[in-house]
mmCIF file of the N, C-alpha and C atoms, coordinates in Angstrom:
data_MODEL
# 
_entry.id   MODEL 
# 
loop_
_atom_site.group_PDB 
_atom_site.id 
_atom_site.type_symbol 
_atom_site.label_atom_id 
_atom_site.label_alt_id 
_atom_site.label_comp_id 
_atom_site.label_asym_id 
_atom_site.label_entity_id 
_atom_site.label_seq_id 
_atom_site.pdbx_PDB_ins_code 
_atom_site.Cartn_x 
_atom_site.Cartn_y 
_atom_site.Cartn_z 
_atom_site.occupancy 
_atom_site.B_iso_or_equiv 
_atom_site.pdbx_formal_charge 
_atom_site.auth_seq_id 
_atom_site.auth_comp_id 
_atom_site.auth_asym_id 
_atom_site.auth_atom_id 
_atom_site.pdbx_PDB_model_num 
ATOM 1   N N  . UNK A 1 1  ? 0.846  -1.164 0.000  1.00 0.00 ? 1  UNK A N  1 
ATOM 2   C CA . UNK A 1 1  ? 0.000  0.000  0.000  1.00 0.00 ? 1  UNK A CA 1 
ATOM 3   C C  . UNK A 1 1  ? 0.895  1.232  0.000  1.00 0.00 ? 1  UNK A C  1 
ATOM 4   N N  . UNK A 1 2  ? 0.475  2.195  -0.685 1.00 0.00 ? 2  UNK A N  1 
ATOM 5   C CA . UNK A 1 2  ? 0.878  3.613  -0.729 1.00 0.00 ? 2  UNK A CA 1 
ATOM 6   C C  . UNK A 1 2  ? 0.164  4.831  -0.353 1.00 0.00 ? 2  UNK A C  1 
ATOM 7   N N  . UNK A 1 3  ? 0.865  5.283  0.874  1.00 0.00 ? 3  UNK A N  1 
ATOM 8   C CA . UNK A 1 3  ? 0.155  6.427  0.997  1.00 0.00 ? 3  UNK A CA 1 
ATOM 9   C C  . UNK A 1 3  ? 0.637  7.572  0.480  1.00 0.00 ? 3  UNK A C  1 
ATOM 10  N N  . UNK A 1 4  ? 0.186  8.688  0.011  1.00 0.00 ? 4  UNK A N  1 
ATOM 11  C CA . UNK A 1 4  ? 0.623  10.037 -0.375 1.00 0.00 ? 4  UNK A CA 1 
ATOM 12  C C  . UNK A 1 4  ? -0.442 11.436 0.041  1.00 0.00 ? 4  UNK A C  1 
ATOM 13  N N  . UNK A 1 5  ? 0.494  11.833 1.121  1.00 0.00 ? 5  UNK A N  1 
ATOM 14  C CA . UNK A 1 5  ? -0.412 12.780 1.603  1.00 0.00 ? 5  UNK A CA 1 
ATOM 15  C C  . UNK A 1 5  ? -0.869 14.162 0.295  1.00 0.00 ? 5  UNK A C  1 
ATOM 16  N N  . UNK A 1 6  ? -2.049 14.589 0.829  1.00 0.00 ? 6  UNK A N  1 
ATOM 17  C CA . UNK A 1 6  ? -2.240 15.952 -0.678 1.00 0.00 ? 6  UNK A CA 1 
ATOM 18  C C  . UNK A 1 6  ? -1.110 16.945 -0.801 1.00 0.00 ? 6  UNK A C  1 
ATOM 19  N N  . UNK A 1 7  ? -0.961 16.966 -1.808 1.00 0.00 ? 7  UNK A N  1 
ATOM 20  C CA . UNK A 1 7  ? 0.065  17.866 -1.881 1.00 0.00 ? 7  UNK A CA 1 
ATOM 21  C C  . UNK A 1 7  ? 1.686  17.550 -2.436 1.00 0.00 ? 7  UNK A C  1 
ATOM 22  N N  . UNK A 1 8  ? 1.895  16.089 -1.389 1.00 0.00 ? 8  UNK A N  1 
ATOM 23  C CA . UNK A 1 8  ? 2.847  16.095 -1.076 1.00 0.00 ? 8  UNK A CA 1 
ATOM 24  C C  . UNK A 1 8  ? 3.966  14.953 -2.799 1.00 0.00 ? 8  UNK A C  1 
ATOM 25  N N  . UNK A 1 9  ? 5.055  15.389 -2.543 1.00 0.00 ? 9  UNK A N  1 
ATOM 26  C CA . UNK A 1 9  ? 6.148  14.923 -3.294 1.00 0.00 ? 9  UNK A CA 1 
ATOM 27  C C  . UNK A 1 9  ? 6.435  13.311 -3.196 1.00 0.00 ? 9  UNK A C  1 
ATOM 28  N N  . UNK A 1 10 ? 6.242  12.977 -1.754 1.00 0.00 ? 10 UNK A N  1 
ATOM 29  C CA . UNK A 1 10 ? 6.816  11.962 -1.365 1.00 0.00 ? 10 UNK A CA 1 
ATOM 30  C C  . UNK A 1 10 ? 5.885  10.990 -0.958 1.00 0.00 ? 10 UNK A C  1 
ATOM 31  N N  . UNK A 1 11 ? 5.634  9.857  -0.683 1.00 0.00 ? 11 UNK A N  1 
ATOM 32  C CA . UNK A 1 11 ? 4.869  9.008  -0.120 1.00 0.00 ? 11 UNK A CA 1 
ATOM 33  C C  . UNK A 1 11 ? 5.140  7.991  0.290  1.00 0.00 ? 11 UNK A C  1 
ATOM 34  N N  . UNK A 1 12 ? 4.650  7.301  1.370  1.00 0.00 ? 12 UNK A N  1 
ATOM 35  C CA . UNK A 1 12 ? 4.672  6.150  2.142  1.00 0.00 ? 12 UNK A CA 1 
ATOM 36  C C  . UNK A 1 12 ? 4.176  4.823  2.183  1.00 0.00 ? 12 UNK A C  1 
ATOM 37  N N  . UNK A 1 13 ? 5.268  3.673  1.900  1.00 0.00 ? 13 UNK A N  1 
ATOM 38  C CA . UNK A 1 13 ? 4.895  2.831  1.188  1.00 0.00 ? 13 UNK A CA 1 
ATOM 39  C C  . UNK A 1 13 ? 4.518  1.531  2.665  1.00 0.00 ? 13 UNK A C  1 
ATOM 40  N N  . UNK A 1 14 ? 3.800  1.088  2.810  1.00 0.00 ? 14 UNK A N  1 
ATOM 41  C CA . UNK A 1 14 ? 3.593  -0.147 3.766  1.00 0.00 ? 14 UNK A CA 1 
ATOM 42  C C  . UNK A 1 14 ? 3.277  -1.326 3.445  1.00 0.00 ? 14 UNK A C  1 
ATOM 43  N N  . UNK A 1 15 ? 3.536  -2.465 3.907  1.00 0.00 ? 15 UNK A N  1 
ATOM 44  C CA . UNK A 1 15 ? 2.937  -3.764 3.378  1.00 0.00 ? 15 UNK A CA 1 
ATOM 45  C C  . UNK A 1 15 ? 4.071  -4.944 3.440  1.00 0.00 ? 15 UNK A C  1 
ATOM 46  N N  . UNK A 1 16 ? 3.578  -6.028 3.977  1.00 0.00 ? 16 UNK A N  1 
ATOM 47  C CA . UNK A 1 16 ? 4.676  -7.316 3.253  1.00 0.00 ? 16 UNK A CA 1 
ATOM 48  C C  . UNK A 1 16 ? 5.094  -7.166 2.672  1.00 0.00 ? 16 UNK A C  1 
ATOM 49  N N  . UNK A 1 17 ? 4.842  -7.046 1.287  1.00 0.00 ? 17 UNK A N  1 
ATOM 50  C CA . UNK A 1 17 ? 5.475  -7.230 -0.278 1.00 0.00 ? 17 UNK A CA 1 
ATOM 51  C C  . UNK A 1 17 ? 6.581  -6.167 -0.544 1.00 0.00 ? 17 UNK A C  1 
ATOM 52  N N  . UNK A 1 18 ? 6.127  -4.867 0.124  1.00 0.00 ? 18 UNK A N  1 
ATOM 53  C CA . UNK A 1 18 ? 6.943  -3.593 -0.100 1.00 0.00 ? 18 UNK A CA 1 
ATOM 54  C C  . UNK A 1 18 ? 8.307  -3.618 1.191  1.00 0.00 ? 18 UNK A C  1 
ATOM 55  N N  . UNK A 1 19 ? 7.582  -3.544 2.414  1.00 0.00 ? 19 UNK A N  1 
ATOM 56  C CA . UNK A 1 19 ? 9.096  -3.643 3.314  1.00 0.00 ? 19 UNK A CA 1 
ATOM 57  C C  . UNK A 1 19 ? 9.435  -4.970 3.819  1.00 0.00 ? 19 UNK A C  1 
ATOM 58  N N  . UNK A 1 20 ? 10.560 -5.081 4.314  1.00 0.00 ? 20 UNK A N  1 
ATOM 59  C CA . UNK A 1 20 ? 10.673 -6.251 5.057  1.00 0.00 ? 20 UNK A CA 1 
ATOM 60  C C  . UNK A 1 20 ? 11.459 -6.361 5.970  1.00 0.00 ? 20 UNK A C  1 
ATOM 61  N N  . UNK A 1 21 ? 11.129 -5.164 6.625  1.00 0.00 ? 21 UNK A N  1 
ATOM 62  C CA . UNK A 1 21 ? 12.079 -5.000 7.887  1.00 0.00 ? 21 UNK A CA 1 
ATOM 63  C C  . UNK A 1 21 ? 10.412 -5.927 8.854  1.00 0.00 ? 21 UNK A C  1 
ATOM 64  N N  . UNK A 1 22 ? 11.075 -6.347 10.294 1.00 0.00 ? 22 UNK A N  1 
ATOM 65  C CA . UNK A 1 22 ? 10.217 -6.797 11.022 1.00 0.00 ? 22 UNK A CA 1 
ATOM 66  C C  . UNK A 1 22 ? 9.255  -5.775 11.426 1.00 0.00 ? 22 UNK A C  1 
ATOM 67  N N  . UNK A 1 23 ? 7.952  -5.617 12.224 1.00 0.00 ? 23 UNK A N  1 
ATOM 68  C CA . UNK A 1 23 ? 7.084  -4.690 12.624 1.00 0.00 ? 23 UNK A CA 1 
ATOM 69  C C  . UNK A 1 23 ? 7.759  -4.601 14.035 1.00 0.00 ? 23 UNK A C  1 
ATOM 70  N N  . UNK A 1 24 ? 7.465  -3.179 14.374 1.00 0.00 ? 24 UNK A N  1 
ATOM 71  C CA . UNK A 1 24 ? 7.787  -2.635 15.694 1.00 0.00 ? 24 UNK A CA 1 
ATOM 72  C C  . UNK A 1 24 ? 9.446  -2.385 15.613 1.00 0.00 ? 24 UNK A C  1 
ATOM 73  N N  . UNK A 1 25 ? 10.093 -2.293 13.767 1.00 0.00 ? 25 UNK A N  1 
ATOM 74  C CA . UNK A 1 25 ? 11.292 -2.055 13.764 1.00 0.00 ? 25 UNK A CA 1 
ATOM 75  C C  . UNK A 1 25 ? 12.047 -0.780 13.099 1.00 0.00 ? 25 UNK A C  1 
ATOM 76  N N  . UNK A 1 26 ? 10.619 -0.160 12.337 1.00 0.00 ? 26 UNK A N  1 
ATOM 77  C CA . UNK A 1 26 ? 11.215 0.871  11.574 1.00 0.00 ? 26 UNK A CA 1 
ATOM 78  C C  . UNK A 1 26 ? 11.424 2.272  12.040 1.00 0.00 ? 26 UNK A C  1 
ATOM 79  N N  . UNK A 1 27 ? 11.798 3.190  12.264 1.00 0.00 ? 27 UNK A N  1 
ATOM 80  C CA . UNK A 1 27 ? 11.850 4.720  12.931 1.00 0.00 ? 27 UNK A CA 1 
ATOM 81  C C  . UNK A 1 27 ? 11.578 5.385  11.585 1.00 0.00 ? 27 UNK A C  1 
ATOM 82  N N  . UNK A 1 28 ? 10.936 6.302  11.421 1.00 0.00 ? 28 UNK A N  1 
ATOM 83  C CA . UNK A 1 28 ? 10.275 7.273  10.312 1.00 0.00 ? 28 UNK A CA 1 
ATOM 84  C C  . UNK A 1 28 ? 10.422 7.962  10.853 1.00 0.00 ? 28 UNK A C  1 
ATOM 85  N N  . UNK A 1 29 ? 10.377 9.497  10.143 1.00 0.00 ? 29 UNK A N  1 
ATOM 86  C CA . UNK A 1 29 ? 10.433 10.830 10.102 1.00 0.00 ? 29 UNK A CA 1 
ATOM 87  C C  . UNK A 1 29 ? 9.382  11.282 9.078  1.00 0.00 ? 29 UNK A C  1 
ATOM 88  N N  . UNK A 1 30 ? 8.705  11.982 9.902  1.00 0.00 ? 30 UNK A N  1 
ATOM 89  C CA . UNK A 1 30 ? 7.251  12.968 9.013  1.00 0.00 ? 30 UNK A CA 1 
ATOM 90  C C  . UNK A 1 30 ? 7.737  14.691 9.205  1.00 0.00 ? 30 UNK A C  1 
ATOM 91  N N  . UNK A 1 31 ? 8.034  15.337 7.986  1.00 0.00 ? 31 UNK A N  1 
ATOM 92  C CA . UNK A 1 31 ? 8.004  16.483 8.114  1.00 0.00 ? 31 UNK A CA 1 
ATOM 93  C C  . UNK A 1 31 ? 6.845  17.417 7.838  1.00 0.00 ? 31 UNK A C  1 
ATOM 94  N N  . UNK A 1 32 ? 6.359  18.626 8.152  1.00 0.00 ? 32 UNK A N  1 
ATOM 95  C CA . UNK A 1 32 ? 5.563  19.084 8.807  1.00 0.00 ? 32 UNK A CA 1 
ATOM 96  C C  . UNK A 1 32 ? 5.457  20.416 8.833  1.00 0.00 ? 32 UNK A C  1 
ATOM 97  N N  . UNK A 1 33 ? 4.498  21.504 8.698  1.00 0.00 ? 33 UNK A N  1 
ATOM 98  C CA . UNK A 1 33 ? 4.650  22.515 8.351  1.00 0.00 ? 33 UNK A CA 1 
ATOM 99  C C  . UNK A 1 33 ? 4.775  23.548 9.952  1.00 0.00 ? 33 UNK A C  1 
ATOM 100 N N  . UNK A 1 34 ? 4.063  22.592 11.320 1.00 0.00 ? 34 UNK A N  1 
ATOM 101 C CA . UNK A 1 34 ? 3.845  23.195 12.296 1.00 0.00 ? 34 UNK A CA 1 
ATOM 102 C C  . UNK A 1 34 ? 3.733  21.615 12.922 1.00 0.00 ? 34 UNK A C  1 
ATOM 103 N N  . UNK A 1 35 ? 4.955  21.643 14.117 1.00 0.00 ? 35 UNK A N  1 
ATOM 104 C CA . UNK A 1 35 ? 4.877  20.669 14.618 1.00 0.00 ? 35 UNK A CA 1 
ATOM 105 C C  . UNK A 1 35 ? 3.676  21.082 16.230 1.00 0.00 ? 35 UNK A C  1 
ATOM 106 N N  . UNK A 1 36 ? 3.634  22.430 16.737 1.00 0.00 ? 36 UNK A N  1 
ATOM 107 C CA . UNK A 1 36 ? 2.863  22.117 17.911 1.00 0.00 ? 36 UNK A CA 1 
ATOM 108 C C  . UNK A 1 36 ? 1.141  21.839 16.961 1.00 0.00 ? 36 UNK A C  1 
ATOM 109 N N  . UNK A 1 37 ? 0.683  22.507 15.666 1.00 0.00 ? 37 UNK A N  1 
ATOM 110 C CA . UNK A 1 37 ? -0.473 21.897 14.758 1.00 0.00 ? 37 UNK A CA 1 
ATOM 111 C C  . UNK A 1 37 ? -0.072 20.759 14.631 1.00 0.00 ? 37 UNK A C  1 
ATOM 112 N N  . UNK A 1 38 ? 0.777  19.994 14.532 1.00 0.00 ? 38 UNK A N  1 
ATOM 113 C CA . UNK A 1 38 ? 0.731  18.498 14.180 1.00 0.00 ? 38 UNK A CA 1 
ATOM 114 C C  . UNK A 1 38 ? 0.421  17.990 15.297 1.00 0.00 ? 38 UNK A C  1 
ATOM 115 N N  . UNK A 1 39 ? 0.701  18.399 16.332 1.00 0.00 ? 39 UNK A N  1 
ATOM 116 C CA . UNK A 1 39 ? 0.302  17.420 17.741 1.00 0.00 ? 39 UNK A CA 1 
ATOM 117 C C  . UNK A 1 39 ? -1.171 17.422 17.925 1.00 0.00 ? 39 UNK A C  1 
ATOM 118 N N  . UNK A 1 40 ? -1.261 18.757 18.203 1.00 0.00 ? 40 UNK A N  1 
ATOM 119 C CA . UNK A 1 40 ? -2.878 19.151 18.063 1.00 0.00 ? 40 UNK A CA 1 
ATOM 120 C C  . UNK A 1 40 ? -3.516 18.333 17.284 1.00 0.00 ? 40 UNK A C  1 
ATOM 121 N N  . UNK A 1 41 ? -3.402 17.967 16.306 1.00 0.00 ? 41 UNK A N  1 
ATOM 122 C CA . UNK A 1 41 ? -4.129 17.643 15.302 1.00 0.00 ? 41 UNK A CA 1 
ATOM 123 C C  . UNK A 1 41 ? -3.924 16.149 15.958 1.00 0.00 ? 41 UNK A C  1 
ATOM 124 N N  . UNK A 1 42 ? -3.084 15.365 15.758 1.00 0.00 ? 42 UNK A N  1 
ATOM 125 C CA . UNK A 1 42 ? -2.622 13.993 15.838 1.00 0.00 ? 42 UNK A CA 1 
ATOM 126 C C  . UNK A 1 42 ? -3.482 13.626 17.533 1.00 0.00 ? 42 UNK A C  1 
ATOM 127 N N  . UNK A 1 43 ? -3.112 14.327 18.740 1.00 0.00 ? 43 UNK A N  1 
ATOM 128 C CA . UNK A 1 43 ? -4.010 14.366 19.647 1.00 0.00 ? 43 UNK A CA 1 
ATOM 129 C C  . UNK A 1 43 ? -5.200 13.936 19.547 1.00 0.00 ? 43 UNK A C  1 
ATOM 130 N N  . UNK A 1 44 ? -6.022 15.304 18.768 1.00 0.00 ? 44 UNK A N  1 
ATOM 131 C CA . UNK A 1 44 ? -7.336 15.287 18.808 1.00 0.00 ? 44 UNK A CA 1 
ATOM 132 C C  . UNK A 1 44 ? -8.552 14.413 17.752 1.00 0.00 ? 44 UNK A C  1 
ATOM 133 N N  . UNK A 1 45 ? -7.007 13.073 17.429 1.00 0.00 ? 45 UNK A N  1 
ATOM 134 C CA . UNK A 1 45 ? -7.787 12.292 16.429 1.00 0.00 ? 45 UNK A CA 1 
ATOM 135 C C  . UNK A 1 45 ? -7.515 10.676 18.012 1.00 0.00 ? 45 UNK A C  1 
ATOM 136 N N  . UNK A 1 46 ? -7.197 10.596 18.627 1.00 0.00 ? 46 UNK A N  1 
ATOM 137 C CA . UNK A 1 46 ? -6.669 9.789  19.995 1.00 0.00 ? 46 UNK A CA 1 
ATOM 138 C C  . UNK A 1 46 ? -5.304 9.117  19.705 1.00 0.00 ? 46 UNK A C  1 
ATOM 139 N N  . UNK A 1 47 ? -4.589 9.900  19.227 1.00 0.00 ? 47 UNK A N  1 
ATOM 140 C CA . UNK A 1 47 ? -3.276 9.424  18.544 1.00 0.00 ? 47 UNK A CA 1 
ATOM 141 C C  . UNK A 1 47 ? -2.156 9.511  20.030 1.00 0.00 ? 47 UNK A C  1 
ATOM 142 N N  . UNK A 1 48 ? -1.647 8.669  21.171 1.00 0.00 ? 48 UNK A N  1 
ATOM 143 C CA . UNK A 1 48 ? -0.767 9.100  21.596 1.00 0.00 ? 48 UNK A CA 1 
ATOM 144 C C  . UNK A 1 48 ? 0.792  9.555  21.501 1.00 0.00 ? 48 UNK A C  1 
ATOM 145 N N  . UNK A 1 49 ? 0.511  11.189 21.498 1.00 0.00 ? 49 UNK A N  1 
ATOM 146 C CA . UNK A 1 49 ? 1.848  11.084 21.105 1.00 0.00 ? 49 UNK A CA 1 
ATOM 147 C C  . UNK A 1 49 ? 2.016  12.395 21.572 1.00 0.00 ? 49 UNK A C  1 
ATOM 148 N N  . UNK A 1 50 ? 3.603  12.228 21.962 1.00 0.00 ? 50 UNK A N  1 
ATOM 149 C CA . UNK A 1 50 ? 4.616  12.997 22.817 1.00 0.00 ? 50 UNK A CA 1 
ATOM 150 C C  . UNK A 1 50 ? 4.300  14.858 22.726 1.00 0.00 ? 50 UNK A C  1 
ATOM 151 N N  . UNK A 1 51 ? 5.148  15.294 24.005 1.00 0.00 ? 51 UNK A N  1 
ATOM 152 C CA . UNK A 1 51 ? 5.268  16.358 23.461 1.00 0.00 ? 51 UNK A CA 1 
ATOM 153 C C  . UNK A 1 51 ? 5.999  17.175 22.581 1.00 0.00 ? 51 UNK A C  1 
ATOM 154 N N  . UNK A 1 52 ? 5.745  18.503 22.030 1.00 0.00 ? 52 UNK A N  1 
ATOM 155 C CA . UNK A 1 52 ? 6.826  18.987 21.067 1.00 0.00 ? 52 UNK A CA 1 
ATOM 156 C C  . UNK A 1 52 ? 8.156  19.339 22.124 1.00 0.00 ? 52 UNK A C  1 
ATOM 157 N N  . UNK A 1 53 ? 8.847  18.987 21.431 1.00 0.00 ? 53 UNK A N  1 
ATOM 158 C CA . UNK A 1 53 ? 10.521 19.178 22.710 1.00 0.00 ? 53 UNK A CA 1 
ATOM 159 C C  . UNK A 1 53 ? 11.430 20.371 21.838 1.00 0.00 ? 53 UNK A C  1 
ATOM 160 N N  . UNK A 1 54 ? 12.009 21.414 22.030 1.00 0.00 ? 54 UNK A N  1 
ATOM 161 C CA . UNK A 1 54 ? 12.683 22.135 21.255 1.00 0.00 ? 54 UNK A CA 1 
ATOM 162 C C  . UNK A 1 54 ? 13.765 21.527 21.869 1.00 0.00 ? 54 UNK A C  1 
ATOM 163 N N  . UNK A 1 55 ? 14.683 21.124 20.688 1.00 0.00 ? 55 UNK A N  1 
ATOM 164 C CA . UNK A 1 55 ? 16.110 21.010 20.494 1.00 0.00 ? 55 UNK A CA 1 
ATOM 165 C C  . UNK A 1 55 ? 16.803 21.933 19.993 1.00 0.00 ? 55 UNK A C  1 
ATOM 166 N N  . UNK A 1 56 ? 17.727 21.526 20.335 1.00 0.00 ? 56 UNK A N  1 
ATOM 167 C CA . UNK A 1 56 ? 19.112 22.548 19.432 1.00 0.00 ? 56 UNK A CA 1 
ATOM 168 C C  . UNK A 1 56 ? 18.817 22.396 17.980 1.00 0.00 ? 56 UNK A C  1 
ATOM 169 N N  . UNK A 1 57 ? 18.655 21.396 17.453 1.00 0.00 ? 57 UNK A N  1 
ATOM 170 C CA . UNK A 1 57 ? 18.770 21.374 15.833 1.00 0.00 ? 57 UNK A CA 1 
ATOM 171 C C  . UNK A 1 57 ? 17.328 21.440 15.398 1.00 0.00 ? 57 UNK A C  1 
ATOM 172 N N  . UNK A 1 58 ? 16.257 21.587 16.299 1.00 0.00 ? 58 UNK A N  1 
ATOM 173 C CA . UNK A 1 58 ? 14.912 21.698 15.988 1.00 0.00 ? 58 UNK A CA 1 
ATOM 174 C C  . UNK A 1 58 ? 13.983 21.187 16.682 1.00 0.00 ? 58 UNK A C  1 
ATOM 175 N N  . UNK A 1 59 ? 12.720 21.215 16.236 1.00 0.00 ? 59 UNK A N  1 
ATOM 176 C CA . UNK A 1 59 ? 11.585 20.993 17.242 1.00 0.00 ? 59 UNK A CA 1 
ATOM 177 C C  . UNK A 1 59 ? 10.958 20.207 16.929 1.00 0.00 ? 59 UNK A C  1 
ATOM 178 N N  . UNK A 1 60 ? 10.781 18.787 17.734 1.00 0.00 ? 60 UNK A N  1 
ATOM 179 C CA . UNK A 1 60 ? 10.251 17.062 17.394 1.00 0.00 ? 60 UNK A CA 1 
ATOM 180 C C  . UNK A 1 60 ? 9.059  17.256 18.555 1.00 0.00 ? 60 UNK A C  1 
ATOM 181 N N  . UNK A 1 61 ? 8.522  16.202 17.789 1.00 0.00 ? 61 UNK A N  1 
ATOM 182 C CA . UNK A 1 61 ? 7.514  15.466 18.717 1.00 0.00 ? 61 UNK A CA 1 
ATOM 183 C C  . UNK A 1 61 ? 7.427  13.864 18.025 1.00 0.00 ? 61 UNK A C  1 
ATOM 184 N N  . UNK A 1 62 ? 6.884  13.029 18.424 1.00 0.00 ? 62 UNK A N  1 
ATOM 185 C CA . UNK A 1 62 ? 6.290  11.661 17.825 1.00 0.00 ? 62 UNK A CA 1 
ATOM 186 C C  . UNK A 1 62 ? 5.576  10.975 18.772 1.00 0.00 ? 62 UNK A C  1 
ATOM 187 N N  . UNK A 1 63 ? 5.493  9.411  18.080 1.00 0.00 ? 63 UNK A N  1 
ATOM 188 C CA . UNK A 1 63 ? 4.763  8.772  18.449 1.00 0.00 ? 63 UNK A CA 1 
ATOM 189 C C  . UNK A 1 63 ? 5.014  7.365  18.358 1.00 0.00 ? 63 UNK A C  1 
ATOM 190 N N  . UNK A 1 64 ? 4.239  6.171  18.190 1.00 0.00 ? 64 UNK A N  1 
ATOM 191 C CA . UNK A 1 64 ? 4.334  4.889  18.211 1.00 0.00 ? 64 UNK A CA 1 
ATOM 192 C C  . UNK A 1 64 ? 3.118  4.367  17.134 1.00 0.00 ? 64 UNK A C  1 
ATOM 193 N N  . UNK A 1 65 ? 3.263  3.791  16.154 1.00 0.00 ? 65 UNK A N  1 
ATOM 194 C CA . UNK A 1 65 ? 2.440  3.330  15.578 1.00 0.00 ? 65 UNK A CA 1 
ATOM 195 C C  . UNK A 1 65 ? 1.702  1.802  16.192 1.00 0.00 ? 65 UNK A C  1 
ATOM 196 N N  . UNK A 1 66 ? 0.820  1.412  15.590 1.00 0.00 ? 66 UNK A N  1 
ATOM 197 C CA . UNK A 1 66 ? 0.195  -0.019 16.342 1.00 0.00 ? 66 UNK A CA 1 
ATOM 198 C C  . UNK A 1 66 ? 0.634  -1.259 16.130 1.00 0.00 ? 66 UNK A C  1 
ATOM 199 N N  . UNK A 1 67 ? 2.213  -0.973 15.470 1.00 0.00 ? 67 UNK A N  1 
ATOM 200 C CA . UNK A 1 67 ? 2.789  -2.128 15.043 1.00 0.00 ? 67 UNK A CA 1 
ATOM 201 C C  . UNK A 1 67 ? 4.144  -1.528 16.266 1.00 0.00 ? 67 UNK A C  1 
ATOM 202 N N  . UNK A 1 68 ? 4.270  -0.558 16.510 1.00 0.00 ? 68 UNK A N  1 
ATOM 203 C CA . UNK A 1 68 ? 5.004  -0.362 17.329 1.00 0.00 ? 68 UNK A CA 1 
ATOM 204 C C  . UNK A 1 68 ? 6.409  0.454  16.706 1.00 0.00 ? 68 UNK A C  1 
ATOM 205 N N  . UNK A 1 69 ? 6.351  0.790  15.484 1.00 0.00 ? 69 UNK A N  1 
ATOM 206 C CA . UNK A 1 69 ? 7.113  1.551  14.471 1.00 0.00 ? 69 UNK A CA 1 
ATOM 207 C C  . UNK A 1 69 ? 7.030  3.063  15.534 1.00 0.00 ? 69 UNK A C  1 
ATOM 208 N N  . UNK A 1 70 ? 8.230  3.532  15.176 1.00 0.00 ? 70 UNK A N  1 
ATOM 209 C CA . UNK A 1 70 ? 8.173  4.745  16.162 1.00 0.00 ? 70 UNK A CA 1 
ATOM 210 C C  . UNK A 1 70 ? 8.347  6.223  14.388 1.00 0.00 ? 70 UNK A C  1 
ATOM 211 N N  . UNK A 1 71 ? 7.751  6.958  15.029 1.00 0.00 ? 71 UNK A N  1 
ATOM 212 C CA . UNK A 1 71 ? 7.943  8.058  14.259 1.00 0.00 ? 71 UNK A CA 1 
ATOM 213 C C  . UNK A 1 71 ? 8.256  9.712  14.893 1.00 0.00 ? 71 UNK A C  1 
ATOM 214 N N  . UNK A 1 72 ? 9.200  10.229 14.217 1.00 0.00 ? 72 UNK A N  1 
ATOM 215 C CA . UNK A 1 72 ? 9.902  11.406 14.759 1.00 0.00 ? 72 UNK A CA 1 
ATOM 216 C C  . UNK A 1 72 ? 8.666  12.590 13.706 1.00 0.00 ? 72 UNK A C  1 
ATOM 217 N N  . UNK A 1 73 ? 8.442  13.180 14.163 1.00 0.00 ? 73 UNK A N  1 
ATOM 218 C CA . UNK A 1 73 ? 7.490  14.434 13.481 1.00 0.00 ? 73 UNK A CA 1 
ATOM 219 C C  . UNK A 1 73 ? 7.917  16.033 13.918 1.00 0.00 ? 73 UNK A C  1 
ATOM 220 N N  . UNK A 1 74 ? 8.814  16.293 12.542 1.00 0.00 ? 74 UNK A N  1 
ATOM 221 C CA . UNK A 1 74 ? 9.218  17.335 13.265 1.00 0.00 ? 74 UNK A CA 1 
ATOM 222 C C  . UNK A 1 74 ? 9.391  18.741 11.751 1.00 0.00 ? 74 UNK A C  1 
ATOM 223 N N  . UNK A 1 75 ? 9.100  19.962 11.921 1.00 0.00 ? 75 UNK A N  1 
ATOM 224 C CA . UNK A 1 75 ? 8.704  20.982 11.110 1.00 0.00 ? 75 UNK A CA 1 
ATOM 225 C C  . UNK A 1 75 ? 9.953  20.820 10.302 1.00 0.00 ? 75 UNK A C  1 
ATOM 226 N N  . UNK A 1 76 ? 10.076 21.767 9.177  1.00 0.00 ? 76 UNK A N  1 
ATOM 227 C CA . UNK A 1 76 ? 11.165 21.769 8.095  1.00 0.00 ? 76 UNK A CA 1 
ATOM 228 C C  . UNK A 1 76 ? 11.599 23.214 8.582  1.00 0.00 ? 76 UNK A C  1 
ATOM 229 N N  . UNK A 1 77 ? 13.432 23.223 9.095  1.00 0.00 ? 77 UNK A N  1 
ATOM 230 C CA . UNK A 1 77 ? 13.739 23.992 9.570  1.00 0.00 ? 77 UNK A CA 1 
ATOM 231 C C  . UNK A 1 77 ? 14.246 25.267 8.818  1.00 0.00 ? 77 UNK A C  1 
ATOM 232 N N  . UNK A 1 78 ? 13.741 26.630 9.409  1.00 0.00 ? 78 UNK A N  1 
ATOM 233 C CA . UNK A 1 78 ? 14.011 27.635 8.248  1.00 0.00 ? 78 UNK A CA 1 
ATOM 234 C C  . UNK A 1 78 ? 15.287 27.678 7.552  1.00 0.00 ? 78 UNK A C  1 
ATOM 235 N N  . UNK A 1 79 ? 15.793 27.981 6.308  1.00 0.00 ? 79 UNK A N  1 
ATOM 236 C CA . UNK A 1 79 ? 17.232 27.717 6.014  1.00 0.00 ? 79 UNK A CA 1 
ATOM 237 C C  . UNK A 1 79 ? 17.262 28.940 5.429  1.00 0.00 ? 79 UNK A C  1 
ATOM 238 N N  . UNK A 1 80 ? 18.903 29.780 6.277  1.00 0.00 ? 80 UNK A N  1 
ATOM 239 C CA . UNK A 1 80 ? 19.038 31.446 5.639  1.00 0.00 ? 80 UNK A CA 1 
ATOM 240 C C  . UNK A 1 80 ? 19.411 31.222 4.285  1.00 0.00 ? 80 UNK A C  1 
# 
């Protein structure tokens, strides 16, 4: 299966046939136009997931998928 969010360039492929790493093994990264709106949003669908943490190199939040796949969700950082 393929997902491709609107808009977007890139998309996300899932399934037996496509990966074959084990479940509860992959770490992803979702970038994001507003990570404290992404929480919000991800929240208020019963999604548990973390808070936004400002780092030095930027500002994450994530979560755990139901296979146990972890995902980093974090904004696209301004570049001078």
């Amino acid at each position: 299966m393929q997902l491709t969010p609107p808009g977007s360039g890139c998309s996300i492929a899932i399934g037996t046939v496509i990966v074959d790493t084990p479940p509860g093994t992959a770490r992803l990264q979702m970038v994001v136009a507003d990570a404290d709106g992404a929480r919000a949003d991800f929240a208020g669908r019963g999604l548990d997931v973390g808070d936004v943490e400002d780092l030095e190199w930027g500002r994450f939040t994530g979560f755990a998928d139901p296979d146990g796949d972890t995902w980093a969700i974090q904004p696209l950082p301004v570049r001078a």
